[in-house]
N, CA and C atoms as a LAMMPS dump frame, in Angstrom:
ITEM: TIMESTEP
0
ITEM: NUMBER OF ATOMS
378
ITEM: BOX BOUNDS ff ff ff
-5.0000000000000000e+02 5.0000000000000000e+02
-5.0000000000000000e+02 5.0000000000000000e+02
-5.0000000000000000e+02 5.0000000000000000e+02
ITEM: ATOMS id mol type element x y z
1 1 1 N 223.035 -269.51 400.991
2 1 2 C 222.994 -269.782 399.574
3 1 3 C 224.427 -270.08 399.098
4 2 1 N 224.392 -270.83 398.181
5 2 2 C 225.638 -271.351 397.941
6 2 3 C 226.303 -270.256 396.767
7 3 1 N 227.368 -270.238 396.856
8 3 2 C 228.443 -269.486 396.047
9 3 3 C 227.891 -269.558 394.212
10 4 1 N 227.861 -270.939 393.92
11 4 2 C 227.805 -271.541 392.664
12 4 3 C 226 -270.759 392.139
13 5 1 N 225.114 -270.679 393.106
14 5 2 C 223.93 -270.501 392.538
15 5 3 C 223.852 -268.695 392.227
16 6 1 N 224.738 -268.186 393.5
17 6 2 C 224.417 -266.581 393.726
18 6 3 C 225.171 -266.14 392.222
19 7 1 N 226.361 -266.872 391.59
20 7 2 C 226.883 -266.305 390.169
21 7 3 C 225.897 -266.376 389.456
22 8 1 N 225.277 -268.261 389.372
23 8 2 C 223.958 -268.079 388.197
24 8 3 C 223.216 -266.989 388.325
25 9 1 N 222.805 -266.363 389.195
26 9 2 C 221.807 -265.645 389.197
27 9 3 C 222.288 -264.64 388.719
28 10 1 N 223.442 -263.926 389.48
29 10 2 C 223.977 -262.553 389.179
30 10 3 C 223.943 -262.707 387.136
31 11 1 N 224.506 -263.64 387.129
32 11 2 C 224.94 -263.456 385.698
33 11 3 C 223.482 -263.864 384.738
34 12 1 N 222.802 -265.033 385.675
35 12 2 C 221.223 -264.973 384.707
36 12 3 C 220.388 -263.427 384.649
37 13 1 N 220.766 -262.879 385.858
38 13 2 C 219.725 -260.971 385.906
39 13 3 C 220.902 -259.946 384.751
40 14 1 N 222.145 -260.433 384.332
41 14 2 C 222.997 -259.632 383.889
42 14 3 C 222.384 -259.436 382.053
43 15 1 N 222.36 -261.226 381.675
44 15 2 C 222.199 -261.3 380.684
45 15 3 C 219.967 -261.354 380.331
46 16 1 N 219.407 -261.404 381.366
47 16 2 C 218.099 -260.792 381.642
48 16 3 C 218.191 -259.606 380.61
49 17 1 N 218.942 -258.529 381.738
50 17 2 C 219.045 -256.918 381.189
51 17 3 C 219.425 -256.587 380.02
52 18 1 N 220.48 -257.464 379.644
53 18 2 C 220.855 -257.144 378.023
54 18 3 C 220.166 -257.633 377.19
55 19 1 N 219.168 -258.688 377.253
56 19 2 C 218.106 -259.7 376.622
57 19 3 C 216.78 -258.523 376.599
58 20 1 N 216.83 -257.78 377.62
59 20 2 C 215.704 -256.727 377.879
60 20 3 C 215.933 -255.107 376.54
61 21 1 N 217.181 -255.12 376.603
62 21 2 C 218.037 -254.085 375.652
63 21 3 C 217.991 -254.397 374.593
64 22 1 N 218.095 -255.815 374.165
65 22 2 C 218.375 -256.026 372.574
66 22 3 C 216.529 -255.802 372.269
67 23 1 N 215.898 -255.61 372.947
68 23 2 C 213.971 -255.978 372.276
69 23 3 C 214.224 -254.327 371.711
70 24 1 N 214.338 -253.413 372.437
71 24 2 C 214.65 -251.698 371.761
72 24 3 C 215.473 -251.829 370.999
73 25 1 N 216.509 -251.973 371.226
74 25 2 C 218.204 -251.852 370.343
75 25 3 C 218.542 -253.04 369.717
76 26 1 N 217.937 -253.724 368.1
77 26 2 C 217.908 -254.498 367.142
78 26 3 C 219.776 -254.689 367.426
79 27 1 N 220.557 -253.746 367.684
80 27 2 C 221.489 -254.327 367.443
81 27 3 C 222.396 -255.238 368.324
82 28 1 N 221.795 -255.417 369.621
83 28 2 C 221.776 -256.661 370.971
84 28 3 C 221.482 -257.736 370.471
85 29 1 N 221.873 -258.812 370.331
86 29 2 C 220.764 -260.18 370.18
87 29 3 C 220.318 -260.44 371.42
88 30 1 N 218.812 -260.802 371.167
89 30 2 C 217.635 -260.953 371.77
90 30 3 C 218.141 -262.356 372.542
91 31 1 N 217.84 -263.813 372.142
92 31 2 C 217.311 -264.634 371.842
93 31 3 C 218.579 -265.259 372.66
94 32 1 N 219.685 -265.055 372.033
95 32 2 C 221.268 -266.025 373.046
96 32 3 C 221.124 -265.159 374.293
97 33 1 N 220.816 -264.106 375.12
98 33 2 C 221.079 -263.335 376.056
99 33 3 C 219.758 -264.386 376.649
100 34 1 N 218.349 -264.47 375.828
101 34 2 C 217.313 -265.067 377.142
102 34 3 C 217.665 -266.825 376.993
103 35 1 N 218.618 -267.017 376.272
104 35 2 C 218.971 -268.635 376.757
105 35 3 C 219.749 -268.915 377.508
106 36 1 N 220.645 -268.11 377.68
107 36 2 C 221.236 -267.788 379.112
108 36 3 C 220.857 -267.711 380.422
109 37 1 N 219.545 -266.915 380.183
110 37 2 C 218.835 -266.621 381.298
111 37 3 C 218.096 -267.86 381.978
112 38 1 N 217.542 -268.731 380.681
113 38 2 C 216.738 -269.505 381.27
114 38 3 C 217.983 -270.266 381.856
115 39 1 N 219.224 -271.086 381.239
116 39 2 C 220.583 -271.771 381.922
117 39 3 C 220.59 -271.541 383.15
118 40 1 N 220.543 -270.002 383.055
119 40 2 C 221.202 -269.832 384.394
120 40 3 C 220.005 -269.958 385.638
121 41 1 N 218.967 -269.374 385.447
122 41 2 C 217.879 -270.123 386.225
123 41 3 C 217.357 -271.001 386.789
124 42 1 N 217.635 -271.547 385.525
125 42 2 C 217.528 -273.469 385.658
126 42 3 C 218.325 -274.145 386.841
127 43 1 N 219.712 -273.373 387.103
128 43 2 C 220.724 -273.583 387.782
129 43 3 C 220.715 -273.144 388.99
130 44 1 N 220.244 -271.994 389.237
131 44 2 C 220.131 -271.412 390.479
132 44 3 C 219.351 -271.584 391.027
133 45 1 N 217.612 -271.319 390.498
134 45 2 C 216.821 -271.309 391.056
135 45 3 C 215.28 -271.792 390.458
136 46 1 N 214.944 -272.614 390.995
137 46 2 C 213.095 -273.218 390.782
138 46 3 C 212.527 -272.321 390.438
139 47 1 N 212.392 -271.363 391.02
140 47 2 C 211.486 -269.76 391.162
141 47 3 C 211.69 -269.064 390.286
142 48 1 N 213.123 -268.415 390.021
143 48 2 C 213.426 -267.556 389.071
144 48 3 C 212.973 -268.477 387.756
145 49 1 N 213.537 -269.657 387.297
146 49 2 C 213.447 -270.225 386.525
147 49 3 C 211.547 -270.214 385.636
148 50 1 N 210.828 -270.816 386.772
149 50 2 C 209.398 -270.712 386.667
150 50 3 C 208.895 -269.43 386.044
151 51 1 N 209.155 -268.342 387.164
152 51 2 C 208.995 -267.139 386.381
153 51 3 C 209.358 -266.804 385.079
154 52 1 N 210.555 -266.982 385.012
155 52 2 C 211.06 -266.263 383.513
156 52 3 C 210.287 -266.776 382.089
157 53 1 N 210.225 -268.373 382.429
158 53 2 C 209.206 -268.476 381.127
159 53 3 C 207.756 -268.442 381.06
160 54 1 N 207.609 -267.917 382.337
161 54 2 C 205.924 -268.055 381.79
162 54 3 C 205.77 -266.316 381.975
163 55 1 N 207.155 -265.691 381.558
164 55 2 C 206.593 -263.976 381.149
165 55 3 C 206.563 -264.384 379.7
166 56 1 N 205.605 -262.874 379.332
167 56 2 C 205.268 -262.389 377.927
168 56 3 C 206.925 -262.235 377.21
169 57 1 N 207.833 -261.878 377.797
170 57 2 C 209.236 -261.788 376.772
171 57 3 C 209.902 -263.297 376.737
172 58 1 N 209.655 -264.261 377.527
173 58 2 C 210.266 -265.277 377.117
174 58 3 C 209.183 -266.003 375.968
175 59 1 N 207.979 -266.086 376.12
176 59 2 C 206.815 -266.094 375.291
177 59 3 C 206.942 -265.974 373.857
178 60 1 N 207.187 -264.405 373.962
179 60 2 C 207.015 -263.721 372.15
180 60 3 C 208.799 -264.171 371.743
181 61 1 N 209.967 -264.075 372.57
182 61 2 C 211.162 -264.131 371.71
183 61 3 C 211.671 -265.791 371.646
184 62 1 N 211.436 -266.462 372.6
185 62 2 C 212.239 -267.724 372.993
186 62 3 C 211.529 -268.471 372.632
187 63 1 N 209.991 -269.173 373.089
188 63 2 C 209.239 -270.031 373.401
189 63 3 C 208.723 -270.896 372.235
190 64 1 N 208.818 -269.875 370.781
191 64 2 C 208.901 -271.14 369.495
192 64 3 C 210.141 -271.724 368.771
193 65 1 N 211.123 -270.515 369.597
194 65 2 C 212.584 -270.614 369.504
195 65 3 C 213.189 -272.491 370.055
196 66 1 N 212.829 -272.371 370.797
197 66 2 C 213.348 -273.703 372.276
198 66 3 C 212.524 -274.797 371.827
199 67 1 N 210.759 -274.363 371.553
200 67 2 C 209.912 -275.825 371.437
201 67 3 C 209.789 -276.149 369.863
202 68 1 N 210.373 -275.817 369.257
203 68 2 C 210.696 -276.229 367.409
204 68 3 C 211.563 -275.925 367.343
205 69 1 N 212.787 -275.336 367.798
206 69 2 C 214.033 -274.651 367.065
207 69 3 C 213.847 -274.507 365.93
208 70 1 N 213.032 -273.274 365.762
209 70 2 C 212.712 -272.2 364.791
210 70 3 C 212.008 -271.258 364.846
211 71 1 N 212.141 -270.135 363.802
212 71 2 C 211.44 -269.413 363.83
213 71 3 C 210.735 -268.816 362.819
214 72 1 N 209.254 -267.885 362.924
215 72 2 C 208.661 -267.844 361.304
216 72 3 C 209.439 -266.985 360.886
217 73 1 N 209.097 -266.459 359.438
218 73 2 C 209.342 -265.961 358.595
219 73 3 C 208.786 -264.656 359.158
220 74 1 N 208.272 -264.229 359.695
221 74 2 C 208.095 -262.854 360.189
222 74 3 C 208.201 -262.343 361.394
223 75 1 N 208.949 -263.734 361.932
224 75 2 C 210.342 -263.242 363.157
225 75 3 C 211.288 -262.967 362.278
226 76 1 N 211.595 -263.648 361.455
227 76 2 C 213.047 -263.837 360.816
228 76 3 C 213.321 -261.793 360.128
229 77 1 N 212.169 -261.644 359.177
230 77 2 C 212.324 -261.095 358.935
231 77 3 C 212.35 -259.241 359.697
232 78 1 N 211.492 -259.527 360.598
233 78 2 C 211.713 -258.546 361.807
234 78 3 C 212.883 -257.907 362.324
235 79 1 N 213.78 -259.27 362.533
236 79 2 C 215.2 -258.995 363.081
237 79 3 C 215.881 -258.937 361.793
238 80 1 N 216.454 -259.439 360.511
239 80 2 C 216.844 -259.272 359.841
240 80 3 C 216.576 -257.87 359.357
241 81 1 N 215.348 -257.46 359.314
242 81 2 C 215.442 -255.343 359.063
243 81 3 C 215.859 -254.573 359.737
244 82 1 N 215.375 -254.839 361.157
245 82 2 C 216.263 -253.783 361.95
246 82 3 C 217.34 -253.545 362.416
247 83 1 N 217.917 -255.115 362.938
248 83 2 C 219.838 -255.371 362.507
249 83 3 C 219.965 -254.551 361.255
250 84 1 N 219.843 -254.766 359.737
251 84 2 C 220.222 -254.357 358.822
252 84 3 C 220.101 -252.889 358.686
253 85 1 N 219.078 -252.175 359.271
254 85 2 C 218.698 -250.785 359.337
255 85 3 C 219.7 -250.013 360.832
256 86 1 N 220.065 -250.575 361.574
257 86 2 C 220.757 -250.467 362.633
258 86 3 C 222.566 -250.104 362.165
259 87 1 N 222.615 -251.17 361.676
260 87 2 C 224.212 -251.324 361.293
261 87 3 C 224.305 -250.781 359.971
262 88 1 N 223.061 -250.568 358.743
263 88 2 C 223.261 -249.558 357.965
264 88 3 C 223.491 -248.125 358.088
265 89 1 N 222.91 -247.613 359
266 89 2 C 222.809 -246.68 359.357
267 89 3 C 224.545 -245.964 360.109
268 90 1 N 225.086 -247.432 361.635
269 90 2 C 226.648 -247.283 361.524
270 90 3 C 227.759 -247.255 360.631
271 91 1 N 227.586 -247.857 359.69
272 91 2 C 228.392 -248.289 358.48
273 91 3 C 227.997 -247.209 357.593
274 92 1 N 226.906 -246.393 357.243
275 92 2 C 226.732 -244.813 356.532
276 92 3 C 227.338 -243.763 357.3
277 93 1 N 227.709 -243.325 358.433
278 93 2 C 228.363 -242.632 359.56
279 93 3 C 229.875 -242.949 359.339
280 94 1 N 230.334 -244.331 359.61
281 94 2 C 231.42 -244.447 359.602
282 94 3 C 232.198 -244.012 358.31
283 95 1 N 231.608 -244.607 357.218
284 95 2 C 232.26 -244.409 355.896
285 95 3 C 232.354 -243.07 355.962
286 96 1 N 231.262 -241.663 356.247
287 96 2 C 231.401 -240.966 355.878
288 96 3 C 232.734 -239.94 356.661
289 97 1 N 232.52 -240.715 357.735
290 97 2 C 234.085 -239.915 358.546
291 97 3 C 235.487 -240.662 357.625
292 98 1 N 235.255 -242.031 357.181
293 98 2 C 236.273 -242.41 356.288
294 98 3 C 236.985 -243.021 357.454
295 99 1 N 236.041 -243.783 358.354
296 99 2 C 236.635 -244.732 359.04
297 99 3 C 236.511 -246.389 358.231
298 100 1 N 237.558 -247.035 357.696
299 100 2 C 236.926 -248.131 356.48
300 100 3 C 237.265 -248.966 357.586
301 101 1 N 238.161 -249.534 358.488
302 101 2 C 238.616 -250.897 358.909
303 101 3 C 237.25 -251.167 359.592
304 102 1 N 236.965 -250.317 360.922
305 102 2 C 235.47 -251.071 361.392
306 102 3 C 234.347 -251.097 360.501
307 103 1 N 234.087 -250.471 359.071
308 103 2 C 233.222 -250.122 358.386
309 103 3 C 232.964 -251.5 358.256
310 104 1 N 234.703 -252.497 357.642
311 104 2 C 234.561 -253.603 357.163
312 104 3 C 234.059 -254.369 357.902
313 105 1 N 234.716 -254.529 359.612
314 105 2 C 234.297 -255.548 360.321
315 105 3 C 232.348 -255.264 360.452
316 106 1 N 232.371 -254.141 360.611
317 106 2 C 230.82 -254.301 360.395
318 106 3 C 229.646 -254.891 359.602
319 107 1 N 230.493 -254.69 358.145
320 107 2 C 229.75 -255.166 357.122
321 107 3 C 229.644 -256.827 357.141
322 108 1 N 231.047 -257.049 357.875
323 108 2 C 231.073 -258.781 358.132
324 108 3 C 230.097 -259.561 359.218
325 109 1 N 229.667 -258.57 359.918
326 109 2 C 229.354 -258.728 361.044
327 109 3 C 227.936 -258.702 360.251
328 110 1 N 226.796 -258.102 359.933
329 110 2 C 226.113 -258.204 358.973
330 110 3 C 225.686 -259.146 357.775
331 111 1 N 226.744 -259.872 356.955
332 111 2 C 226.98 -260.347 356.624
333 111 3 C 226.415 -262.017 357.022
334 112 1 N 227.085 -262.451 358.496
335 112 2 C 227.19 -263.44 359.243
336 112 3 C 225.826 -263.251 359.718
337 113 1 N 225.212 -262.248 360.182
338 113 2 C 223.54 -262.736 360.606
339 113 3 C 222.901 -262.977 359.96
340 114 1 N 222.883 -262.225 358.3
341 114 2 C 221.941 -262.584 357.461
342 114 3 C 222.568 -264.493 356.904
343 115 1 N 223.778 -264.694 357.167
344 115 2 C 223.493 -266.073 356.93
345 115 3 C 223.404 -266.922 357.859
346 116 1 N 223.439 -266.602 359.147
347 116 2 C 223.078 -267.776 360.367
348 116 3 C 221.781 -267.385 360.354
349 117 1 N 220.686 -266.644 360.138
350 117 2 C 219.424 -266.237 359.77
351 117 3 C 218.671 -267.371 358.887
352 118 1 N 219.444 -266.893 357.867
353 118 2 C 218.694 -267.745 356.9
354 118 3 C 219.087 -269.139 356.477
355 119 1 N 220.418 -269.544 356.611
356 119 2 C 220.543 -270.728 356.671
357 119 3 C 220.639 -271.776 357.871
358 120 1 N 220.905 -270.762 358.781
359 120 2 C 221.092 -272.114 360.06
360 120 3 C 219.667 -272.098 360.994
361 121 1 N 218.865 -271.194 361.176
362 121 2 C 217.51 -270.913 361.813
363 121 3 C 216.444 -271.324 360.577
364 122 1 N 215.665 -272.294 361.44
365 122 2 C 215.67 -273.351 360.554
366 122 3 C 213.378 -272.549 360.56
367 123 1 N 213.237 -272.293 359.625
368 123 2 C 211.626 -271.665 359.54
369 123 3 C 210.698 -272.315 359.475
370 124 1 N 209.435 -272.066 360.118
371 124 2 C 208.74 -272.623 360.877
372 124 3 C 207.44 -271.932 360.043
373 125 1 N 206.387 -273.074 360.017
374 125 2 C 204.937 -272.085 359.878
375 125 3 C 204.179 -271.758 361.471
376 126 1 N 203.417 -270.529 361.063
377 126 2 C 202.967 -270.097 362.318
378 126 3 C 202.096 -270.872 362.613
């Protein structure tokens, strides 16, 4: 096997796992970790590749993502609550230790999903 395919892979199963993490932990993104995956698949391997999209997680997160580039309104809003309930929850902790500098970058960070959310993810009817 060639050098160039064994990275795709390593690094398509890397960002797999963290694509697998963000579906529990709202505060992972989902969606850039399994476009990776499919990249890197695509690259390495026929097989892996095949597989990955015809599972149920490339299905429910990617698959209206990639074939409309978009998503409904009750994807949108799914991830937009629990990011927001996620990082509310860090940003109530932090303040209260009276940590403000990451409080801020957090709030920015927040900030930036709810507008690549809603203005650049472009909504779709189901």
């Amino acid at each position: 096997m060639k050098l160039k395919k064994i990275i795709f892979i390593i690094i398509g199963c890397v960002s797999l796992g963290i694509g697998c993490g963000g579906i529990v932990l709202p505060i992972l993104p989902t969606v850039p970790f399994f476009l990776l995956t499919v990249f890197c698949f695509a690259n390495s391997s026929e097989k892996l590749h095949n597989w990955f999209v015809n599972t149920k997680m490339y299905k429910k997160h990617l698959d209206s993502f990639v074939k409309k580039k978009g998503m409904t309104v009750k994807t949108k809003v799914t991830i937009l609550s629990s990011v927001t309930a996620i990082m509310l929850l860090g940003f109530i902790l932090m303040m209260l230790k009276g940590i403000i500098i990451p409080s801020i970058i957090l709030a920015l960070v927040w900030l930036f999903h709810l507008i690549y959310f809603i203005f650049f993810v472009k909504t779709i009817s189901e």
